[in-house]
Backbone atoms as SQL, in Angstrom:
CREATE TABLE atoms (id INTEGER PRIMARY KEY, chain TEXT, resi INTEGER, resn TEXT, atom TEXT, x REAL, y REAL, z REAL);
INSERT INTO atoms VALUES
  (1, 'A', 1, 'UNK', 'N', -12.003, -16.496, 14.830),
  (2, 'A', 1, 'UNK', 'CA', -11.959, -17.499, 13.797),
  (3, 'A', 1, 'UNK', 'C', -12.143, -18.854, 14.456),
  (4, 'A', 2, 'UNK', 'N', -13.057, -19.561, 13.778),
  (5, 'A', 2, 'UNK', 'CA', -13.111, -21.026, 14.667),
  (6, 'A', 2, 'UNK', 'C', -12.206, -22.230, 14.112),
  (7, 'A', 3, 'UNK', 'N', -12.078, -22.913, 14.499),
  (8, 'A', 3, 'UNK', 'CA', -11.144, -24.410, 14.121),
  (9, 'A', 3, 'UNK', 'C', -11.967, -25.441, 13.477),
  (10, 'A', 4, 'UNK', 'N', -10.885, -26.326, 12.668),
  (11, 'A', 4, 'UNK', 'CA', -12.008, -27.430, 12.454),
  (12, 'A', 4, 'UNK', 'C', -10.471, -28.702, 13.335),
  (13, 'A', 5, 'UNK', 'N', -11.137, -29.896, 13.698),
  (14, 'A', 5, 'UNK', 'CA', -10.406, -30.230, 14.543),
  (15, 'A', 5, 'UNK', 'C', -8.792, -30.157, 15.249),
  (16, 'A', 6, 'UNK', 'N', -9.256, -28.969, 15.885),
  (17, 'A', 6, 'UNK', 'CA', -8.171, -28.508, 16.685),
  (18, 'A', 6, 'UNK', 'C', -6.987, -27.725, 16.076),
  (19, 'A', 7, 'UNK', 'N', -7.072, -27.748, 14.842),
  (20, 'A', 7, 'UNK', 'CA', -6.276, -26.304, 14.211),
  (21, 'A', 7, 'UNK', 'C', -6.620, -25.346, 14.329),
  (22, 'A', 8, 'UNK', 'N', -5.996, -24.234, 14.363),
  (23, 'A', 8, 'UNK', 'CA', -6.829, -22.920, 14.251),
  (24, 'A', 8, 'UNK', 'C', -6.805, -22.170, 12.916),
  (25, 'A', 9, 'UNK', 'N', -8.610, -21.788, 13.174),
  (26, 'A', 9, 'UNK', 'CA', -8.659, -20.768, 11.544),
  (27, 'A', 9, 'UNK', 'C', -7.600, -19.823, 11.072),
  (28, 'A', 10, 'UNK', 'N', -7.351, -19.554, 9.507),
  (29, 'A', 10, 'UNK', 'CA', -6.881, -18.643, 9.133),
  (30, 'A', 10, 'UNK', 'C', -7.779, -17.464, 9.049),
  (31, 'A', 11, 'UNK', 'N', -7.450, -16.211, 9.293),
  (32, 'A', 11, 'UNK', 'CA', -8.333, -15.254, 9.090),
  (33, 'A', 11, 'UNK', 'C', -7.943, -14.475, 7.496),
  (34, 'A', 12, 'UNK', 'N', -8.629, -14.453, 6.527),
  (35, 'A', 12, 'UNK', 'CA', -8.338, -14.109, 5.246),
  (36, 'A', 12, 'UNK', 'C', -7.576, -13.055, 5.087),
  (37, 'A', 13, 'UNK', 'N', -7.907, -12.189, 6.456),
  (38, 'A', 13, 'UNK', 'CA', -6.965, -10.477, 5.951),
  (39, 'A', 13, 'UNK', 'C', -5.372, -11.090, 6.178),
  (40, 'A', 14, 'UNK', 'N', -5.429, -11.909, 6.999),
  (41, 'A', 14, 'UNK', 'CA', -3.605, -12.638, 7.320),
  (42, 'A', 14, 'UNK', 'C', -3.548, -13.149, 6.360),
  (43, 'A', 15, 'UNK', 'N', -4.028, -13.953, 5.796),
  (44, 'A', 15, 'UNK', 'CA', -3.447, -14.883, 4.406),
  (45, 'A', 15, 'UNK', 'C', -2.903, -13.861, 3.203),
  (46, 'A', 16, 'UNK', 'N', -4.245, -12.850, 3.243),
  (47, 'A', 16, 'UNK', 'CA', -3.961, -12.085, 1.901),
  (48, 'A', 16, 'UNK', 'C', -2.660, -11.257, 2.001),
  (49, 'A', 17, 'UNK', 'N', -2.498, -10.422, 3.678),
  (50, 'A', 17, 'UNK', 'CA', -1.127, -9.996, 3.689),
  (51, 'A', 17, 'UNK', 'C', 0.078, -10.547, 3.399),
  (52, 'A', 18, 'UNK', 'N', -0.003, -11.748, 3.911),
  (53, 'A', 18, 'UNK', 'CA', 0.885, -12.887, 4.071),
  (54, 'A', 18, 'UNK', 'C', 1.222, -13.231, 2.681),
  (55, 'A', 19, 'UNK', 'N', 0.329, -13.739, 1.533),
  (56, 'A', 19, 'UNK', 'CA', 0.456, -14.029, 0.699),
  (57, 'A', 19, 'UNK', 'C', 0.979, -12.771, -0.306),
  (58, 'A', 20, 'UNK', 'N', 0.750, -11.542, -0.397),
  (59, 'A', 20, 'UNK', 'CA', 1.906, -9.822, -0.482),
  (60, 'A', 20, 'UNK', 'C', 3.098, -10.208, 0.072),
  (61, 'A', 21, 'UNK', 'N', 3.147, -10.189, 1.206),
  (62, 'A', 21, 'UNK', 'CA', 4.903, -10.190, 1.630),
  (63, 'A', 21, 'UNK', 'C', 5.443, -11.055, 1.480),
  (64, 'A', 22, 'UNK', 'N', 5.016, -12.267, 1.039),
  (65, 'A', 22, 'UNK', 'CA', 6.394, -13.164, 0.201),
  (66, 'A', 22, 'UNK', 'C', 6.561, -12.872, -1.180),
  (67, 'A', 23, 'UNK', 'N', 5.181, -12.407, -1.839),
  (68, 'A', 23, 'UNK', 'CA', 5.355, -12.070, -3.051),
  (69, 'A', 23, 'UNK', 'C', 6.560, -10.739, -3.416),
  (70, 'A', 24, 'UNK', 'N', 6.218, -10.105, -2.489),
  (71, 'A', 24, 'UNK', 'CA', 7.000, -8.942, -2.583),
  (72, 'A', 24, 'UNK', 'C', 8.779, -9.505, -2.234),
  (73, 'A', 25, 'UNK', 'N', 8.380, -10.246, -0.943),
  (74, 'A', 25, 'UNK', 'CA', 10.029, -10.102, -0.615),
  (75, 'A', 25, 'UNK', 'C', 10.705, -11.334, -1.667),
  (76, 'A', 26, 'UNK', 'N', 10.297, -12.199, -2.428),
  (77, 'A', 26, 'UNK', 'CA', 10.676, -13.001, -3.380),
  (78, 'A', 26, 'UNK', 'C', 10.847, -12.071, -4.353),
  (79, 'A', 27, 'UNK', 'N', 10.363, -10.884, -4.410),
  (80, 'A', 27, 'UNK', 'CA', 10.474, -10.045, -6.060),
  (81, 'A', 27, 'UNK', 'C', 11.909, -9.142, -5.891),
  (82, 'A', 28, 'UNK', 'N', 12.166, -8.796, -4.414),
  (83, 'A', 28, 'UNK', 'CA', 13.278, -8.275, -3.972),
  (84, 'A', 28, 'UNK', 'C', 14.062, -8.788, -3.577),
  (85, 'A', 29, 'UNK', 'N', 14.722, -10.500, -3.671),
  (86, 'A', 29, 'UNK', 'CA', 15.332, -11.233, -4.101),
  (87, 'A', 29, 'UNK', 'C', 15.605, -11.705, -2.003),
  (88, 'A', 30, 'UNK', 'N', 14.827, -11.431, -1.049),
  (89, 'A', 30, 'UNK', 'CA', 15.232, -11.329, 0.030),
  (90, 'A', 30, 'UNK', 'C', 15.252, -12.872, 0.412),
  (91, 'A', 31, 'UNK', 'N', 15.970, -13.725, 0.793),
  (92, 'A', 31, 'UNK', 'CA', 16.165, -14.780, 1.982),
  (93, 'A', 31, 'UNK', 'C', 14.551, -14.649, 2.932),
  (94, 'A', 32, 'UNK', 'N', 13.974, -15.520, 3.614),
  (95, 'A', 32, 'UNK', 'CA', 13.068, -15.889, 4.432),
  (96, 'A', 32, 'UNK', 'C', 14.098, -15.337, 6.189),
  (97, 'A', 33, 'UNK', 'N', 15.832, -16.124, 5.820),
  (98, 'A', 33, 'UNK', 'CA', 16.355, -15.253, 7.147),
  (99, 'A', 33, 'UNK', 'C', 16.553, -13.660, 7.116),
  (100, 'A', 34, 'UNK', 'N', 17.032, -13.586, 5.763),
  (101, 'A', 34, 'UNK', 'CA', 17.180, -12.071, 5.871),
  (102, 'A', 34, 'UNK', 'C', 15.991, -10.818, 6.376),
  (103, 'A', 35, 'UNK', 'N', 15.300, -11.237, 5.935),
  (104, 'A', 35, 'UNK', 'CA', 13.949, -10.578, 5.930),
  (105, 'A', 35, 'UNK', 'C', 13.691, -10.770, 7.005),
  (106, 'A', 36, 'UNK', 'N', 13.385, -11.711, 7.996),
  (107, 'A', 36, 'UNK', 'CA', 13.281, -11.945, 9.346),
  (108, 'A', 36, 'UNK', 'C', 13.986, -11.334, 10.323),
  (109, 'A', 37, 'UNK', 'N', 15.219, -11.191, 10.068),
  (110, 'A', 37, 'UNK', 'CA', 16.130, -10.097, 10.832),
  (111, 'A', 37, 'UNK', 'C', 15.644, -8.548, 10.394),
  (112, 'A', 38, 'UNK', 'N', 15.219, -8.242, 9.602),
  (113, 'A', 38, 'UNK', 'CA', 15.061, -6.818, 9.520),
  (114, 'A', 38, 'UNK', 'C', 13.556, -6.618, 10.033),
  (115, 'A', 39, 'UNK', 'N', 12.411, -7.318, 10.260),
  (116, 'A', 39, 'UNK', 'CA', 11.375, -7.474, 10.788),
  (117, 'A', 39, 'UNK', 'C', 11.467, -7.915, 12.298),
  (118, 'A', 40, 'UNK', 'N', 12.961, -7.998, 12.773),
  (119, 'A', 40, 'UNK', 'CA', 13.338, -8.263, 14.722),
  (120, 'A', 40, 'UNK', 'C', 12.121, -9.572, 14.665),
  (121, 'A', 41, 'UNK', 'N', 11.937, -10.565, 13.889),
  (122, 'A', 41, 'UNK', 'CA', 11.057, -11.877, 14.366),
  (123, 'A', 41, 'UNK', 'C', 12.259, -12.862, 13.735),
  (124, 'A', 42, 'UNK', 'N', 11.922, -14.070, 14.533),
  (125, 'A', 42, 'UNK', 'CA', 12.523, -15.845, 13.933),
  (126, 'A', 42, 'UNK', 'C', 12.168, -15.649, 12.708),
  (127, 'A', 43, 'UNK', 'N', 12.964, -16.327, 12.044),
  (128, 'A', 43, 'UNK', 'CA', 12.569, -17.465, 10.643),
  (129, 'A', 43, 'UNK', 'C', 11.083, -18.054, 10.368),
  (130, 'A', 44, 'UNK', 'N', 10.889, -18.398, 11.645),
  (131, 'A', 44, 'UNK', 'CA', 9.372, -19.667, 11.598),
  (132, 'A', 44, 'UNK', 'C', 8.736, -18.375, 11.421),
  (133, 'A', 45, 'UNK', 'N', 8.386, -17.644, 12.546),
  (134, 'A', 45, 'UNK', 'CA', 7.640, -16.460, 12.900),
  (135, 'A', 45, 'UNK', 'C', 7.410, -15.521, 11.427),
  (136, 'A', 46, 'UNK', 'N', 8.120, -15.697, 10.735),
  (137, 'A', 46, 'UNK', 'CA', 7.874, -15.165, 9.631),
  (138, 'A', 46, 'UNK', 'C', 7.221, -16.001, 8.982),
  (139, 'A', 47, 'UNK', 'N', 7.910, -17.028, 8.210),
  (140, 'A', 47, 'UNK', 'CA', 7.056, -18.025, 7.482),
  (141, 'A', 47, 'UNK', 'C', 5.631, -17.745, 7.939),
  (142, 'A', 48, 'UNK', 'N', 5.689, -18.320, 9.508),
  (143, 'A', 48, 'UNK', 'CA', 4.187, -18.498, 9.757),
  (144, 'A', 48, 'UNK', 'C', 3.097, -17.075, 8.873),
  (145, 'A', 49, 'UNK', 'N', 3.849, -15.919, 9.049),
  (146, 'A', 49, 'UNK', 'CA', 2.952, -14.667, 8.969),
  (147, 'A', 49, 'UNK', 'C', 2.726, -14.560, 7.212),
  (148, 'A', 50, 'UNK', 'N', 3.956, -15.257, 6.631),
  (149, 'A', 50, 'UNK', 'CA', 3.592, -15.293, 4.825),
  (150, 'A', 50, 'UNK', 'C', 3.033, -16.230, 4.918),
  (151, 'A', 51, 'UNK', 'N', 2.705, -17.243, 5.600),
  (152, 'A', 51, 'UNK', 'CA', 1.300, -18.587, 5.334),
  (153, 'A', 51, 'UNK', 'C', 0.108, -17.971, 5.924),
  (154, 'A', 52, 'UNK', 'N', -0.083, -16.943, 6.293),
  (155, 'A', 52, 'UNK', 'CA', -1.583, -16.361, 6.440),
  (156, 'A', 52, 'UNK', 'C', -1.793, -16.977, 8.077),
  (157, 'A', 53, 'UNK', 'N', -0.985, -17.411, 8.631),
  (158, 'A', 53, 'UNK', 'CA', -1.232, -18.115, 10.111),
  (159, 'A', 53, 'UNK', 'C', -0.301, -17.459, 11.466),
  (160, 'A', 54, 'UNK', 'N', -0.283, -16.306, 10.872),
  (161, 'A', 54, 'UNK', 'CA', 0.468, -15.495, 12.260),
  (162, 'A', 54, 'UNK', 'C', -0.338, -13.851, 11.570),
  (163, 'A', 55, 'UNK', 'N', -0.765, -13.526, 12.850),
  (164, 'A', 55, 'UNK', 'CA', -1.318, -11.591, 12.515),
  (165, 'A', 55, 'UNK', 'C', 0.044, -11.012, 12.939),
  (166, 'A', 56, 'UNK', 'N', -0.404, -9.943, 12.013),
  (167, 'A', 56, 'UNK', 'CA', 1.451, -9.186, 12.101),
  (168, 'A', 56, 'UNK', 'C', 0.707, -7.564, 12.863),
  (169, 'A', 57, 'UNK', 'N', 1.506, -7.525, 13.725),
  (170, 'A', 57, 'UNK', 'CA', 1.128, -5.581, 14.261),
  (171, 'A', 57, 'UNK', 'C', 1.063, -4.842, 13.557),
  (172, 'A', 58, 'UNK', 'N', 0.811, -3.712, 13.845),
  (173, 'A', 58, 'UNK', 'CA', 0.922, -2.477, 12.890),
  (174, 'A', 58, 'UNK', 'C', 2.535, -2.394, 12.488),
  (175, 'A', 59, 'UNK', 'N', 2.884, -2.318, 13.546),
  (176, 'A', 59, 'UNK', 'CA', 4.963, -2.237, 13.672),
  (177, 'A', 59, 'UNK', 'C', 5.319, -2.788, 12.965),
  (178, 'A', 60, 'UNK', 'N', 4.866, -4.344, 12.639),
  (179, 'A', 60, 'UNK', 'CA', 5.293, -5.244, 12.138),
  (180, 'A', 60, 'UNK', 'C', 5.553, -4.806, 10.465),
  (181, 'A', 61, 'UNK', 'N', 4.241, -5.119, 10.452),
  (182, 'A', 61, 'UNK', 'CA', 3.824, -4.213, 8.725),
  (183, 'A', 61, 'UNK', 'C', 4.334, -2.953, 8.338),
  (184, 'A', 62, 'UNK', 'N', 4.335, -1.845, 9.195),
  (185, 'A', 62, 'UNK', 'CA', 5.478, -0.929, 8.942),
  (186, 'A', 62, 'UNK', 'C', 6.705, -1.435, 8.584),
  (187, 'A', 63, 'UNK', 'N', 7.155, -1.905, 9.641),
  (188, 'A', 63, 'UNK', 'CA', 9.118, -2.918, 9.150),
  (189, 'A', 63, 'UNK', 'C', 9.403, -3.290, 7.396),
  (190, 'A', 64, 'UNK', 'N', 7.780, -4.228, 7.775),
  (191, 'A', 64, 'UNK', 'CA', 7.967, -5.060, 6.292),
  (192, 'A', 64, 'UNK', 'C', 8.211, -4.124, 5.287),
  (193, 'A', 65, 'UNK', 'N', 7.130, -3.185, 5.540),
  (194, 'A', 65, 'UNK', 'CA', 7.047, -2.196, 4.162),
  (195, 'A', 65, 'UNK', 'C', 7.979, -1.384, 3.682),
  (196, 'A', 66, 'UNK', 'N', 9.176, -0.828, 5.010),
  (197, 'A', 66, 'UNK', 'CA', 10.192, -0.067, 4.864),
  (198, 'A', 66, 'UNK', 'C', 11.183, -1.000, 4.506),
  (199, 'A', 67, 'UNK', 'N', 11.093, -2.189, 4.900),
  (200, 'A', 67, 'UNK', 'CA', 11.894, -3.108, 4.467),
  (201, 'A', 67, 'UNK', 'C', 12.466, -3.720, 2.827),
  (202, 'A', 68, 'UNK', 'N', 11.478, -3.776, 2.588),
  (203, 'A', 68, 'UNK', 'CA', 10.234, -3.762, 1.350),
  (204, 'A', 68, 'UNK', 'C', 10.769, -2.586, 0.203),
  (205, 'A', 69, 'UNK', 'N', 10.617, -1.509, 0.986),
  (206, 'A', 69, 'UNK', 'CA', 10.581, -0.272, 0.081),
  (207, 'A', 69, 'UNK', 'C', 9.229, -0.207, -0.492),
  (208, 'A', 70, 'UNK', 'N', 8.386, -0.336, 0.506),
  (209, 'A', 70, 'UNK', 'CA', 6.936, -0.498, -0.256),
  (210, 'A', 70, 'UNK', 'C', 6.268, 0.391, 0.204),
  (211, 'A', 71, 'UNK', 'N', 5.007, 1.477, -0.389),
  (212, 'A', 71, 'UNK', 'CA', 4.384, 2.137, 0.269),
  (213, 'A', 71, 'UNK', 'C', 3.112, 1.509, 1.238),
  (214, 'A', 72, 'UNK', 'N', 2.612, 1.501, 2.304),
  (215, 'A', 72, 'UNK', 'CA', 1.934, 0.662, 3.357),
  (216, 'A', 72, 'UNK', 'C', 1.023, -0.159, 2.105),
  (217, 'A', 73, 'UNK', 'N', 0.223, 0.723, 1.504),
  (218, 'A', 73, 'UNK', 'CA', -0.831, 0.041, 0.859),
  (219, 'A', 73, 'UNK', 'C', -0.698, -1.367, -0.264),
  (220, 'A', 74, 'UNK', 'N', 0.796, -1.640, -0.610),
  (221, 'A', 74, 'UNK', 'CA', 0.874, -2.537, -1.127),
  (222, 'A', 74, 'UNK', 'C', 0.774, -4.248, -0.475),
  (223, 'A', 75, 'UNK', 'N', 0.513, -3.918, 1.029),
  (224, 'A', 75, 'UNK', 'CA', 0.323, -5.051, 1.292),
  (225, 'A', 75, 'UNK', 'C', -0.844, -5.172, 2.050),
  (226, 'A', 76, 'UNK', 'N', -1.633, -4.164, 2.104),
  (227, 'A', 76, 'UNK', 'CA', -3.134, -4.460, 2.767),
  (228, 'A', 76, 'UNK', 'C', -3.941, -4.434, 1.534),
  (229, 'A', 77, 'UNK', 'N', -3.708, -4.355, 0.002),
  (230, 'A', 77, 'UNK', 'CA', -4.437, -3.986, -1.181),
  (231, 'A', 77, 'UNK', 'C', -3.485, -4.220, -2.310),
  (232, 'A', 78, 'UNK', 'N', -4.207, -4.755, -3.345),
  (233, 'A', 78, 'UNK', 'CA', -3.501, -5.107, -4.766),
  (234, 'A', 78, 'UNK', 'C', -4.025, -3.881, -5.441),
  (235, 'A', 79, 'UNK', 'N', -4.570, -3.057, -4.800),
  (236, 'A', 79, 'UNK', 'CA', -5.145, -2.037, -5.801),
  (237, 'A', 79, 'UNK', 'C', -3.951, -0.244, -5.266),
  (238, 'A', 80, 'UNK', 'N', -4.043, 0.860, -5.909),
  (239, 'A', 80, 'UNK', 'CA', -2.744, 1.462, -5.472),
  (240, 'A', 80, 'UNK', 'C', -3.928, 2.568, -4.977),
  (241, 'A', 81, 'UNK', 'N', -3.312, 2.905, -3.284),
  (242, 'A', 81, 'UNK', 'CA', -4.383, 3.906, -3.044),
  (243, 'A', 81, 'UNK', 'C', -4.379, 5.590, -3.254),
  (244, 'A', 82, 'UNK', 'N', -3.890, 5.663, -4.420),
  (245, 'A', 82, 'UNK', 'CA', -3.667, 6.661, -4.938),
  (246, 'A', 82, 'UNK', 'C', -4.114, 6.929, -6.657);
């Protein structure tokens, strides 16, 4: 992803995840700290990853989702892969 002065790009698949897991963890009434402790990352480190400006691991996204109570696909897709 390239920059425009000296920020760095968002890459859309991070935003769109990013923009799922707050949706989700706001629907499950979770804290920004709470949720961060059950994902083993900071506070910021999270934020950053629901603003589309941190890539989350596979691990990561697993956590969220069990976290979540979500099946994986609800946060790589608005559509149900089933």
């Amino acid at each position: 992803m390239g920059s425009v002065l000296g920020f760095p790009g968002v890459d859309p698949l991070d935003a769109a995840i990013g923009a799922r897991l707050k949706r989700w963890r706001q629907a499950r009434g979770l804290s920004i700290d709470d949720f961060a402790v059950l994902l083993h990352m900071s506070a910021e480190e999270t934020r950053r990853a629901e603003a589309g400006r941190a890539h989350l691991t596979t691990a990561q996204i697993g956590a969220a989702t069990h976290a979540l109570r979500l099946p994986l696909w609800a946060l790589v897709s608005d559509t149900r892969a089933y």
